[in-house]
C-alpha atoms as an extended CHARMM CRD file, in Angstrom:
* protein
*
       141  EXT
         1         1  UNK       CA             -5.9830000000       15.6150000000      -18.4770000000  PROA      1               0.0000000000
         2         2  UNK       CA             -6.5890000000       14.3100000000      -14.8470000000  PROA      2               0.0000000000
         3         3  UNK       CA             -7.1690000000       10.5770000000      -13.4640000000  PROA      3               0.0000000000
         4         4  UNK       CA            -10.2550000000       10.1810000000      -10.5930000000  PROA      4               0.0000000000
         5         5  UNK       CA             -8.5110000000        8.5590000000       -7.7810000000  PROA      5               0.0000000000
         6         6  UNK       CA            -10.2040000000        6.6170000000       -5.2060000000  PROA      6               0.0000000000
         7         7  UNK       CA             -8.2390000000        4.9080000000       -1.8410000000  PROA      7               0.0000000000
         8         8  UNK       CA            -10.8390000000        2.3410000000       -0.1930000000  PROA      8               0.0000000000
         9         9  UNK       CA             -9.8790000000        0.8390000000        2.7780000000  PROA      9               0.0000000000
        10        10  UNK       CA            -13.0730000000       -1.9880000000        4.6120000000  PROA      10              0.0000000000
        11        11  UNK       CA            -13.6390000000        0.8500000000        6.6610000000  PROA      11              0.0000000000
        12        12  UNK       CA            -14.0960000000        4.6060000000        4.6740000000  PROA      12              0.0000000000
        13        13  UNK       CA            -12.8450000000        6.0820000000        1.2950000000  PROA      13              0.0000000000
        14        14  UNK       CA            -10.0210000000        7.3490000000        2.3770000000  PROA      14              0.0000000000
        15        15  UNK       CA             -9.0740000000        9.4970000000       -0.3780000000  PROA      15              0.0000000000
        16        16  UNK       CA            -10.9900000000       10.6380000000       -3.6310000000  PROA      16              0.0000000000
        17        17  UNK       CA             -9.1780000000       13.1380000000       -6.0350000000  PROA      17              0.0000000000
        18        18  UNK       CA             -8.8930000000       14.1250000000       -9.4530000000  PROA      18              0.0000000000
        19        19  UNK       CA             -4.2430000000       13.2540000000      -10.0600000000  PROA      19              0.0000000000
        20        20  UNK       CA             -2.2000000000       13.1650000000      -13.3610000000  PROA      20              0.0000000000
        21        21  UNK       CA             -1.2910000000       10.0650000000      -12.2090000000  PROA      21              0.0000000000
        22        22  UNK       CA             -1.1790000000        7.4010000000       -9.2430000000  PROA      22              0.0000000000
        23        23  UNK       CA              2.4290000000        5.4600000000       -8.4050000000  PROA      23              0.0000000000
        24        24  UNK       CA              1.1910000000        1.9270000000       -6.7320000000  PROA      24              0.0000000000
        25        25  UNK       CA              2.4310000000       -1.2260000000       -5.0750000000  PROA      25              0.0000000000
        26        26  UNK       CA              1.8630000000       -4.0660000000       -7.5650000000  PROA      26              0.0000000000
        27        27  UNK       CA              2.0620000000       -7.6670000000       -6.2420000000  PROA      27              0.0000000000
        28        28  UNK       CA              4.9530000000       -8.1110000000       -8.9160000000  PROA      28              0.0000000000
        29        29  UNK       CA              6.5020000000       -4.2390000000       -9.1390000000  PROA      29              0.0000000000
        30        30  UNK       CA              5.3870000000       -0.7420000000       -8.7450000000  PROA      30              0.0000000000
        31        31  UNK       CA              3.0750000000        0.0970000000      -11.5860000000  PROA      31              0.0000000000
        32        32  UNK       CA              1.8650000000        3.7090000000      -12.3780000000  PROA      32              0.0000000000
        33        33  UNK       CA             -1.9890000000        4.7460000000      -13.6080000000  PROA      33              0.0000000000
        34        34  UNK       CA             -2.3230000000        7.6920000000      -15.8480000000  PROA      34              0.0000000000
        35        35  UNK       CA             -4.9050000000        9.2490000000      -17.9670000000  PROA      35              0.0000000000
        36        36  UNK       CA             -5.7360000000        6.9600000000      -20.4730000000  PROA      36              0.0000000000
        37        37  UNK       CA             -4.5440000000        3.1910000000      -19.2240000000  PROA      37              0.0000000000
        38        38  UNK       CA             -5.6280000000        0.3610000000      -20.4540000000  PROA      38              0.0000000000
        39        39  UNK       CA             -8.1060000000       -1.0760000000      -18.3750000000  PROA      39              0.0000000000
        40        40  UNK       CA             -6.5550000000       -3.7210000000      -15.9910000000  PROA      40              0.0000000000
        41        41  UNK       CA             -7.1060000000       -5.9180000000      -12.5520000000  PROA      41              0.0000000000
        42        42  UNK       CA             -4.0650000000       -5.9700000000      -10.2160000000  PROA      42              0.0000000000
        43        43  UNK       CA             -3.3080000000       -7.5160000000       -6.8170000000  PROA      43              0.0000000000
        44        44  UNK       CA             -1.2400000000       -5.1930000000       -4.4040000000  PROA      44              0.0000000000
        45        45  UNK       CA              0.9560000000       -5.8080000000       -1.7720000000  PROA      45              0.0000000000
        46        46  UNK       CA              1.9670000000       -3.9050000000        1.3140000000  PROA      46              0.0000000000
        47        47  UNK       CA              3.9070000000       -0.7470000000        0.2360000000  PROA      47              0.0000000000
        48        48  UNK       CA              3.4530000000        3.2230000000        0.1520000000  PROA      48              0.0000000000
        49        49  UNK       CA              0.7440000000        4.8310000000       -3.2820000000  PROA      49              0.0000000000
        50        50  UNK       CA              1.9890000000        7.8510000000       -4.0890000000  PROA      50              0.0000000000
        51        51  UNK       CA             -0.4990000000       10.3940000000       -5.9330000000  PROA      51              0.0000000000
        52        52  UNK       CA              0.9220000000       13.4150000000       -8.7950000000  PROA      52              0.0000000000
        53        53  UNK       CA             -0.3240000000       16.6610000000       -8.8690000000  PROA      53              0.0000000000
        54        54  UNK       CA              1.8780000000       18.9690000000      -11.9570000000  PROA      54              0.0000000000
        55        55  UNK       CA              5.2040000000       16.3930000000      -11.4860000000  PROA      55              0.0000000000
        56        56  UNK       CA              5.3940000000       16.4100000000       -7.7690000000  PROA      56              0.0000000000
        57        57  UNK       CA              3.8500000000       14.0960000000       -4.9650000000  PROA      57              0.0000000000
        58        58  UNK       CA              0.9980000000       15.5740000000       -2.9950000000  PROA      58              0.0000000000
        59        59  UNK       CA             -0.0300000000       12.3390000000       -1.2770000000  PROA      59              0.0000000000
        60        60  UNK       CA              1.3690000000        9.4950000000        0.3280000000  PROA      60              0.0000000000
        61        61  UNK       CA             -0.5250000000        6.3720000000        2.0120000000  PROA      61              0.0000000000
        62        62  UNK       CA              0.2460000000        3.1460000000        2.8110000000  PROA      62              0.0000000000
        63        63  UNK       CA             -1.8470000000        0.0740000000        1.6540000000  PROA      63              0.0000000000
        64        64  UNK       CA             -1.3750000000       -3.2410000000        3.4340000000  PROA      64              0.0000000000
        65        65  UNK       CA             -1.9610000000       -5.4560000000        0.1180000000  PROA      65              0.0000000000
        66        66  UNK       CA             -5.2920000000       -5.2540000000       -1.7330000000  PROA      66              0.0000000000
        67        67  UNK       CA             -6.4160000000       -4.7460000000       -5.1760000000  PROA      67              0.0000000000
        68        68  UNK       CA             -6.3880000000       -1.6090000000       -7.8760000000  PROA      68              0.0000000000
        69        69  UNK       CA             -8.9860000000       -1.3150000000      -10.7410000000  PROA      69              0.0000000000
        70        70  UNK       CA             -6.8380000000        0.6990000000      -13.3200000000  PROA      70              0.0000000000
        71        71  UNK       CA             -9.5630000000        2.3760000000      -16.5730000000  PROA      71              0.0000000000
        72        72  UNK       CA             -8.3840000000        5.5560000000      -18.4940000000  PROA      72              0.0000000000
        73        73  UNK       CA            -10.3650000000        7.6860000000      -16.6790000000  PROA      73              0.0000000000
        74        74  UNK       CA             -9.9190000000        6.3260000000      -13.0640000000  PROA      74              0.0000000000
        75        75  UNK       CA             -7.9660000000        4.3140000000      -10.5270000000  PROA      75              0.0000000000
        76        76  UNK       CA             -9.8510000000        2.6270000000       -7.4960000000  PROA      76              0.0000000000
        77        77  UNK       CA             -7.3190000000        1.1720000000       -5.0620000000  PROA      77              0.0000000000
        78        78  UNK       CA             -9.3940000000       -1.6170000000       -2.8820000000  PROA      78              0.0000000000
        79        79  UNK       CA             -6.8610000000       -1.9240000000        0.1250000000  PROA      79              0.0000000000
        80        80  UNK       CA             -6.7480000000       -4.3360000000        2.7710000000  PROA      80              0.0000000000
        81        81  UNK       CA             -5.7540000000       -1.4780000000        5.1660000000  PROA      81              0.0000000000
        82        82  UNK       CA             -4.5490000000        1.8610000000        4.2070000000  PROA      82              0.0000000000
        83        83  UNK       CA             -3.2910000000        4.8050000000        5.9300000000  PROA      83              0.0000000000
        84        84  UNK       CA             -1.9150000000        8.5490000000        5.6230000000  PROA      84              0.0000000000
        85        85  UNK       CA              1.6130000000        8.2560000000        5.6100000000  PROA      85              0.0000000000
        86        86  UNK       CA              2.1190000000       10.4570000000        8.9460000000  PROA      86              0.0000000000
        87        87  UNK       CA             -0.4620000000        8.5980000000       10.4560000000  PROA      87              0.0000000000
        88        88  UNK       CA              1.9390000000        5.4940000000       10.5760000000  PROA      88              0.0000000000
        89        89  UNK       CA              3.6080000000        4.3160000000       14.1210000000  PROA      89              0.0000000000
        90        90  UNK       CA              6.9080000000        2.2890000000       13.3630000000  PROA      90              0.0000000000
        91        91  UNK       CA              6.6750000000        0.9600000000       16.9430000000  PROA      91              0.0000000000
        92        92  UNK       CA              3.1390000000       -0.5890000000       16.1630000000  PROA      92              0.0000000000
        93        93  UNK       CA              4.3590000000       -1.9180000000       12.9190000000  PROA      93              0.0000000000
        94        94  UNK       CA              7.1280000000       -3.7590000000       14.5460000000  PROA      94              0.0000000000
        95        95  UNK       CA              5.0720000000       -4.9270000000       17.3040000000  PROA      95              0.0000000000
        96        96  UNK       CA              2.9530000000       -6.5970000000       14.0130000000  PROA      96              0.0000000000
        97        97  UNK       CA              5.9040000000       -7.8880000000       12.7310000000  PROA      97              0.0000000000
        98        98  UNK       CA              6.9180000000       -9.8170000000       15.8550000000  PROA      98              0.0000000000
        99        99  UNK       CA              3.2740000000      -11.1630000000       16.5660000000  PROA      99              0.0000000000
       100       100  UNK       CA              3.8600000000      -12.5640000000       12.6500000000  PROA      100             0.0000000000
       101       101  UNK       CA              6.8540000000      -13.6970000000       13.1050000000  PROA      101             0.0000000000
       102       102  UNK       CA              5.5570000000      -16.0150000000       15.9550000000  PROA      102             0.0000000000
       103       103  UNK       CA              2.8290000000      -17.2010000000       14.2680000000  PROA      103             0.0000000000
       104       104  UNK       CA              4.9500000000      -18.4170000000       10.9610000000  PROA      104             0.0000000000
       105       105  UNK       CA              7.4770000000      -19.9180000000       13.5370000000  PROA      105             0.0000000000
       106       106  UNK       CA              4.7320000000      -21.9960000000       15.3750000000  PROA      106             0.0000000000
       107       107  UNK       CA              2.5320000000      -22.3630000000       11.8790000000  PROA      107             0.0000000000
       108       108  UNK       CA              2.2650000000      -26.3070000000       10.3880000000  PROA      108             0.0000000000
       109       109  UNK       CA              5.2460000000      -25.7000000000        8.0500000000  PROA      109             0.0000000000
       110       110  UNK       CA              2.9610000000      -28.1900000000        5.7770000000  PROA      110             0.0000000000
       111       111  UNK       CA              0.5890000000      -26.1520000000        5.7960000000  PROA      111             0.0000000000
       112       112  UNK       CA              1.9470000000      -24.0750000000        2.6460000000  PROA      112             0.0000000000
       113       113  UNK       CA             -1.2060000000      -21.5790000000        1.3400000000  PROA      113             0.0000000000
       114       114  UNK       CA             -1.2800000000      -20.3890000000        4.9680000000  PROA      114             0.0000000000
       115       115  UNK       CA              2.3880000000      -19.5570000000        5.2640000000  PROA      115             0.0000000000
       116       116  UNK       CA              1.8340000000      -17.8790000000        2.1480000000  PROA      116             0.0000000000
       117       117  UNK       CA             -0.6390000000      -15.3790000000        3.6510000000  PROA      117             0.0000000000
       118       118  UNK       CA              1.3810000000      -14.8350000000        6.5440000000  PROA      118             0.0000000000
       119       119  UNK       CA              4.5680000000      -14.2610000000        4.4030000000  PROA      119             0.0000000000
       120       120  UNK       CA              2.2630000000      -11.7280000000        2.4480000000  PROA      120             0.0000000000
       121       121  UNK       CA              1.4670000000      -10.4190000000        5.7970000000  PROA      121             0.0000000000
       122       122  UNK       CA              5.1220000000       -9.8520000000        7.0490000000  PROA      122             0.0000000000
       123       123  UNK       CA              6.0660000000       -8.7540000000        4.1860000000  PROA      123             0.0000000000
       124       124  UNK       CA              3.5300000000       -6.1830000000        3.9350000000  PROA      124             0.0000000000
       125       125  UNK       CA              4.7300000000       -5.1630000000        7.9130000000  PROA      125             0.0000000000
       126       126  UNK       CA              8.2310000000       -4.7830000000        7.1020000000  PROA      126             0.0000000000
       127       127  UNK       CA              6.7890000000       -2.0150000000        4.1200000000  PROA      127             0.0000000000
       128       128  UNK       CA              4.8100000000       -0.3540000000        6.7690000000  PROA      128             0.0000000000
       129       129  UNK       CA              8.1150000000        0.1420000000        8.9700000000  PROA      129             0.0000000000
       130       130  UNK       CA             10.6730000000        1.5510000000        6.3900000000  PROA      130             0.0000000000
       131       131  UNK       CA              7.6820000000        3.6290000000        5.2270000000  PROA      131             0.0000000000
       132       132  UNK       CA              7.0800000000        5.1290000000        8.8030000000  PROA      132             0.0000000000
       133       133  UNK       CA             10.6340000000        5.5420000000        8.9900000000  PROA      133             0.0000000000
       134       134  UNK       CA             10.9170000000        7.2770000000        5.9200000000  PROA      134             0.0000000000
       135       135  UNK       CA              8.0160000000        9.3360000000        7.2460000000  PROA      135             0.0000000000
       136       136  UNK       CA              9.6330000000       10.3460000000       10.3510000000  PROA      136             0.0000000000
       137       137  UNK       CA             11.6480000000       13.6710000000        9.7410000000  PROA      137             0.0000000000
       138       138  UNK       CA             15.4340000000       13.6570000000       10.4040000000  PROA      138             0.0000000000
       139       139  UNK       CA             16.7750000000       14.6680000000       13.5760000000  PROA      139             0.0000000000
       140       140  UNK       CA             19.3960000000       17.0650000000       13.0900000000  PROA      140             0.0000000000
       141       141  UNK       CA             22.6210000000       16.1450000000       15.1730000000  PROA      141             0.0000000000
C-alpha cells in the first residue's frame, strides 16, 4: 500500500508520486505520513522532506516552512519555497542568512510578531545551509 505525494511550492508542483511513506519538517519535530494516517493539518518549518520507496530514500527537497495536509491516502506538502536537494547553493543560502541577520539586528525589537517571522525565516536559512552541505559530496583528501 502506497501514499500519493504531492510537493507544492507558489510557483509549480514540484513533485507528485505514489511513496510508502513521506519523512517531513514539522513546526514542532519531524513527523512521518504513511498509508493510512489520521487525517491532520500541520505547519512546517524550513528543513529537508524525505520521500520512501521499499525502505530507502529516493527523494530529497528542501521546504522553506509551509504547511502539509496529512489523509490516509495522501500527503500534500504546501511549501513556502521548496527545492531538489542538489539544486541547493550553500553560498546563496548564507548570503540569505546575512541579509536576515541585518534585518532582525535593525528590526523594532518591540516589534515581537515580526521578529518572530524573521526568526522563522533564519531559522529556516540555517536548514537550507547544513542541507546543501550535506548535499555536497565529500572531497576525498
Amino acid at each position: 500500500m502506497s501514499i500519493k505525494v504531492k510537493i507544492v511550492s507558489p510557483e509549480k508542483v514540484l513533485f507528485a508520486h505514489d511513496a510508502d511513506m513521506v519523512v517531513m519538517p514539522g513546526a514542532e519535530g519531524d513527523i512521518a505520513a504513511m498509508p493510512e494516517h489520521a487525517p491532520l493539518m500541520l505547519t512546517l518549518r524550513g528543513g529537508v522532506v524525505d520521500v520512501y520507496e521499499d525502505g530507502a530514500v529516493t527523494h530529497r527537497f528542501f521546504v522553506a516552512g509551509g504547511f502539509a495536509d496529512i489523509a490516509p491516502t495522501h500527503c500534500t506538502i504546501l511549501a513556502d519555497r521548496a527545492t531538489g536537494l542538489a539544486e541547493l547553493s550553500v553560498d546563496d543560502a548564507e548570503a540569505r542568512l546575512a541579509a536576515l541577520e541585518k534585518s532582525y539586528e535593525e528590526a523594532d525589537k518591540m516589534n515581537v510578531p515580526a521578529l518572530d517571522i524573521l526568526m522563522d525565516k533564519m531559522q529556516s536559512a540555517r536548514a537550507e545551509i547544513d542541507a546543501a552541505q550535506s548535499a555536497v559530496p565529500a572531497m576525498s583528501i
